[in-house]
KOLVEX-94827 format. One line per 8 residues: their letters; for each residue x, y, z of C-alpha. Coordinates in Angstrom, 3 decimals, always signed. Layout:
KOLVEX-94827
A = X,Y,Z  ...
end
This chain:
KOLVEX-94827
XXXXXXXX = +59.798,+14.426,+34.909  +58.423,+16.820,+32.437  +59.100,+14.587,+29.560  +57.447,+11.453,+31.447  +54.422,+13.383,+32.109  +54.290,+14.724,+28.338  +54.993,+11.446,+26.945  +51.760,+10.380,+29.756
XXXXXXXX = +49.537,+12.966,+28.232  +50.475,+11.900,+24.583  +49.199,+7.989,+25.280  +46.245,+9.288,+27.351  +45.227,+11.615,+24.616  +45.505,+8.822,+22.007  +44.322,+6.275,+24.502  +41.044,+8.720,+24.766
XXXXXXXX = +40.833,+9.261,+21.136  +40.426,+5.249,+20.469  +38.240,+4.976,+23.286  +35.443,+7.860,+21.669  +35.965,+6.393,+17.857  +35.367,+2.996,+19.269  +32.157,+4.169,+21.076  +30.952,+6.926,+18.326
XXXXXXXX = +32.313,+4.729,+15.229  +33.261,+6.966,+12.136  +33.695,+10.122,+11.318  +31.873,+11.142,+8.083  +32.414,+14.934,+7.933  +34.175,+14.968,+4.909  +32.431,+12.865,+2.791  +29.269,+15.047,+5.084
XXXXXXXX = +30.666,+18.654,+3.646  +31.361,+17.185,-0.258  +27.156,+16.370,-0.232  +26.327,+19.424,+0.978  +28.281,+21.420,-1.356  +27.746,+18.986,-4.624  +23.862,+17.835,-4.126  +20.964,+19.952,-5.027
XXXXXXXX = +17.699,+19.195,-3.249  +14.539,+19.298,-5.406  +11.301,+18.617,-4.614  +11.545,+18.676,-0.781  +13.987,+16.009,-0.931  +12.433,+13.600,-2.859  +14.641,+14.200,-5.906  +18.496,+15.171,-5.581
XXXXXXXX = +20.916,+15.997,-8.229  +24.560,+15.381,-7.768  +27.390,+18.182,-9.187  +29.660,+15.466,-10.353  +31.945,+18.053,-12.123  +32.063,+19.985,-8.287  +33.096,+16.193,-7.032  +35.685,+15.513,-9.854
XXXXXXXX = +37.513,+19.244,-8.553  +37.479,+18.248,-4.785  +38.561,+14.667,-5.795  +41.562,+15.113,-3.139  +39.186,+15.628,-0.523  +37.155,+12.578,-1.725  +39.777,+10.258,-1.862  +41.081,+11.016,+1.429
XXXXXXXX = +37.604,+10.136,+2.786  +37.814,+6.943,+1.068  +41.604,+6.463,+2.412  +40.101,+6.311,+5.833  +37.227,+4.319,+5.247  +39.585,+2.416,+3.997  +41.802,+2.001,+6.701  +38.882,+0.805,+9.106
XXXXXXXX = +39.677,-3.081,+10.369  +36.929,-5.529,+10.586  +37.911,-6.296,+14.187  +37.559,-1.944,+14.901  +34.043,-1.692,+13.104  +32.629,-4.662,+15.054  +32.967,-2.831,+18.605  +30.852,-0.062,+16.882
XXXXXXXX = +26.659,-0.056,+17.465  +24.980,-1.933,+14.596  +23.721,+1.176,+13.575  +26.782,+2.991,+13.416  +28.025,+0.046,+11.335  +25.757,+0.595,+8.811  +25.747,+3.901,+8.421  +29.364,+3.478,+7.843
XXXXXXXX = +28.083,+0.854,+5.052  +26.048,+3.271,+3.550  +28.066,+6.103,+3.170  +30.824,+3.813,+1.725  +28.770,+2.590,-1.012  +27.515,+6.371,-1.715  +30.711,+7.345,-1.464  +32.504,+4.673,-3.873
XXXXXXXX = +29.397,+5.632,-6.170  +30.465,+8.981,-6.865  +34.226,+8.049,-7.053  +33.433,+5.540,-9.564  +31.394,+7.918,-11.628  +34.534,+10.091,-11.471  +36.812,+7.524,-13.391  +35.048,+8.244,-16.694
XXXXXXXX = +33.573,+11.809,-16.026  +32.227,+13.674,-18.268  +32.150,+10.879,-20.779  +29.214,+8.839,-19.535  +25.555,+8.984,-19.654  +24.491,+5.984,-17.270  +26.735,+4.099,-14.462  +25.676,+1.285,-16.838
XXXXXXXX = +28.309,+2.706,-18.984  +30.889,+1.686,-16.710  +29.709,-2.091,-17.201  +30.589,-4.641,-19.980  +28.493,-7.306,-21.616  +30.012,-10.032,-18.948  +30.344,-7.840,-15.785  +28.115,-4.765,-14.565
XXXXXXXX = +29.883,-1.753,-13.141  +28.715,-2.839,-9.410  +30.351,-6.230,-9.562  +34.052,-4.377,-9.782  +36.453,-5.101,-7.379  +37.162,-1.508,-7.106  +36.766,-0.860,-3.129  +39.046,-1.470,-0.817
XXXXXXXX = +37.489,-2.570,+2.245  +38.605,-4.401,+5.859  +41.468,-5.395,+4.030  +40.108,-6.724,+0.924  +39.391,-5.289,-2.695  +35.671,-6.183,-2.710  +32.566,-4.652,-4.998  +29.609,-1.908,-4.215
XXXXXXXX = +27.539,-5.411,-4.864  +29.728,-7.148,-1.924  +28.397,-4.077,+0.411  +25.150,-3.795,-0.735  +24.181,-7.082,-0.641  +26.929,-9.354,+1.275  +27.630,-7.040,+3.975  +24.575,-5.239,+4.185
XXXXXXXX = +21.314,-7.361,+3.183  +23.443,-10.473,+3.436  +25.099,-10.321,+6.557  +22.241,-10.662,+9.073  +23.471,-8.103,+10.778  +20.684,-5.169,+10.399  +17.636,-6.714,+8.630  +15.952,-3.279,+7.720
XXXXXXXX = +14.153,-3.261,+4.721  +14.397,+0.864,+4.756  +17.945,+0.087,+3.578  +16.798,+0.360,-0.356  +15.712,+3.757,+0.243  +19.426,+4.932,+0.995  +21.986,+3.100,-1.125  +22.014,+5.606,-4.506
XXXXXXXX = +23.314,+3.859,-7.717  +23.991,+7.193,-9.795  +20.675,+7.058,-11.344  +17.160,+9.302,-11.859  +15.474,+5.843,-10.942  +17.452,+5.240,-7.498  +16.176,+6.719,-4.207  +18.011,+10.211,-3.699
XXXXXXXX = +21.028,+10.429,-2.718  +20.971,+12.614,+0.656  +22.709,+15.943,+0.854  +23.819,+14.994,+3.924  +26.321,+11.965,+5.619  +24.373,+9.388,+7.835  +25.391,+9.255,+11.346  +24.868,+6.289,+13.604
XXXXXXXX = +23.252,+8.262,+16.036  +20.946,+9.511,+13.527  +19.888,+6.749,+11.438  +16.645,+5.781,+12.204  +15.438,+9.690,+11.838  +17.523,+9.237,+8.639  +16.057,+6.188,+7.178  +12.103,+7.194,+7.986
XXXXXXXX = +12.912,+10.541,+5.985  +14.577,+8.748,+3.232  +12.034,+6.312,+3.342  +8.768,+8.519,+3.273  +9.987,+10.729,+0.966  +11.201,+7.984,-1.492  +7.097,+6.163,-1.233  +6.011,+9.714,-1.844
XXXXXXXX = +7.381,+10.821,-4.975  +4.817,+10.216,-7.644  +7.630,+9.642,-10.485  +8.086,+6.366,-8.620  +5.277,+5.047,-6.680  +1.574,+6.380,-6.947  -1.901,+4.966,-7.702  -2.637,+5.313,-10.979
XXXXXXXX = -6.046,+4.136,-12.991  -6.721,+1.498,-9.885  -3.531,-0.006,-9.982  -0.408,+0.680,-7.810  +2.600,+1.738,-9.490  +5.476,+0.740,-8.147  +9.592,+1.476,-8.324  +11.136,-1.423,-9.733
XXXXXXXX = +13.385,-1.459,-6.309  +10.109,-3.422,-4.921  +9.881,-5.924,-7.946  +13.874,-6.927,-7.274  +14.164,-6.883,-3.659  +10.744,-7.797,-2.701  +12.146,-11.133,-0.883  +13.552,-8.198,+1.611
XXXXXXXX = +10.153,-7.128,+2.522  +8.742,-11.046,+2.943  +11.517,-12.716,+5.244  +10.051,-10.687,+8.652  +12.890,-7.901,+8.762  +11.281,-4.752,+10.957  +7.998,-6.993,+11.370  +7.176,-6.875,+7.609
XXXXXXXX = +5.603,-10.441,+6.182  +4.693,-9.073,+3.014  +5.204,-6.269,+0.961  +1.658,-5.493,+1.407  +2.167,-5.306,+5.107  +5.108,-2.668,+4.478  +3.091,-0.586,+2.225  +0.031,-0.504,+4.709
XXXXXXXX = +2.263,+1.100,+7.469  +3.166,+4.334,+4.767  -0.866,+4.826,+3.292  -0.268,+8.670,+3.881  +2.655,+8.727,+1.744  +1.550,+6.918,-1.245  -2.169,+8.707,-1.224  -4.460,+5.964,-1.864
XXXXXXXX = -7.861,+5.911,-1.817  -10.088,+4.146,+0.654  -11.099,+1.456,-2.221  -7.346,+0.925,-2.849  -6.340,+0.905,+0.967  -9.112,-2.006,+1.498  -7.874,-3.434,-1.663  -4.287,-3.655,-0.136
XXXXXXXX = -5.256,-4.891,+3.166  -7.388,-7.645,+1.001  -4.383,-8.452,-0.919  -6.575,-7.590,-4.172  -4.586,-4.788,-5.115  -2.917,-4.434,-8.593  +0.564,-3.679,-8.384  +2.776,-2.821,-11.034
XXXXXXXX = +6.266,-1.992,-11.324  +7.701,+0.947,-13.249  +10.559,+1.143,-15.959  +14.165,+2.026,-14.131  +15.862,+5.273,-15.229  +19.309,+4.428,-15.225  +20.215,+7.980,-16.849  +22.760,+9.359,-14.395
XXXX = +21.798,+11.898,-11.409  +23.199,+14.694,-12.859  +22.624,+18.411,-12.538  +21.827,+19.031,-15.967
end
């Protein structure tokens, strides 16, 4: 009787487990406690720099994050909310960032190292995914701007390619439940840092990240017809002038996009 009821408890336990993963999705509080310990905040956020050296000595603890990502099905991640989906999406590509930064640290200046003349370091079949050995490109833009699925133009303010140029990369794990708090931080403080967006001798200089994915801004995700239209809605954070906020609303305003840094995030 006692074993019955033990071997009852066991299933319910497990039974209860799969039930709150299903309904929370994924547990990020390893790869949550690496950012903490191996990103330095600068600038209120707007800037981060990433300990990569602090990353390559907890590697064990990074790859057993990735492990479990990795052991996610398809058919288990689709019973989770969209956004704890792609929070999940997220953290995997931030995640498989730093690990692939790791295979040739500290002999690298630029992820673009990582790349050949015939295939860039993000085309790589180096992450092992739903079953599949896909590339941080098949994330970022099959599964995430591809898919349908979340249509959120914030998303480019979140995915961090290694680089001075990219949007930080958060000293924190996103979390389904937090997202949207996640992505307007991310998102504000990305529009206000004047080494990547500002008004500058009447014209407004822009990130490059608006010059390549400006379709994402056009196509009606969040609302957003125009890039103009998404820049409208964050006036505060990019500090323009009444001339250049009529100018904007007109559709008369200059924009220009900035030179990419591709020199790696690192703490110097």
């Amino acid at each position: 009787m006692k074993t019955w009821l033990l071997v009852t408890s066991m299933l319910f336990g497990l039974f209860s487990q799969s039930l709150s993963a299903a309904e929370g999705g994924f547990d990020h509080t390893e790869w949550d406690q690496l950012l903490k310990q191996h990103v330095r905040v600068l600038q209120g956020g707007q800037t981060t720099q990433v300990d990569y050296q602090g990353f390559a000595e907890e590697k064990m603890n990074l790859n057993a994050y990735l492990d479990r990502l990795s052991d996610v099905s398809r058919s288990h991640f689709d019973t989770w909310s969209t956004a704890e989906q792609l929070a999940f999406l997220i953290n995997a590509y931030n995640a498989w960032t730093v690990a692939l930064i790791l295979t040739q640290w500290p002999d690298l200046e630029s992820i673009k190292d990582l790349g050949s003349l015939f295939r860039s370091p993000w085309s790589k079949d180096m992450v092992s995914l739903f079953g599949d050995m896909v590339s941080l490109d098949d994330i970022e833009h099959k599964m995430i701007r591809g898919s349908d699925r979340y249509q959120d133009p914030r998303i480019h303010f979140v995915v961090n390619c290694a680089s001075i140029g990219c949007p930080a990369l958060r000293a924190e794990a996103y979390q389904g439940q937090r997202l949207e708090v996640q992505l307007i931080d991310q998102t504000r403080l990305f529009l206000s840092d004047v080494s990547r967006n500002r008004l500058e001798d009447g014209e407004l200089k822009l990130s490059s990240i608006f010059k390549w994915y400006k379709q994402d801004f056009e196509k009606g995700w969040s609302g957003y017809a125009s890039l103009e239209s998404f820049l409208l809605d964050y006036l505060a954070e990019l500090s323009l002038d009444a001339r250049a906020i009529q100018a904007l609303k007109n559709g008369d305003l200059d924009i220009v996009y900035l030179d990419y840094d591709w020199a790696l995030n690192v703490i110097p």
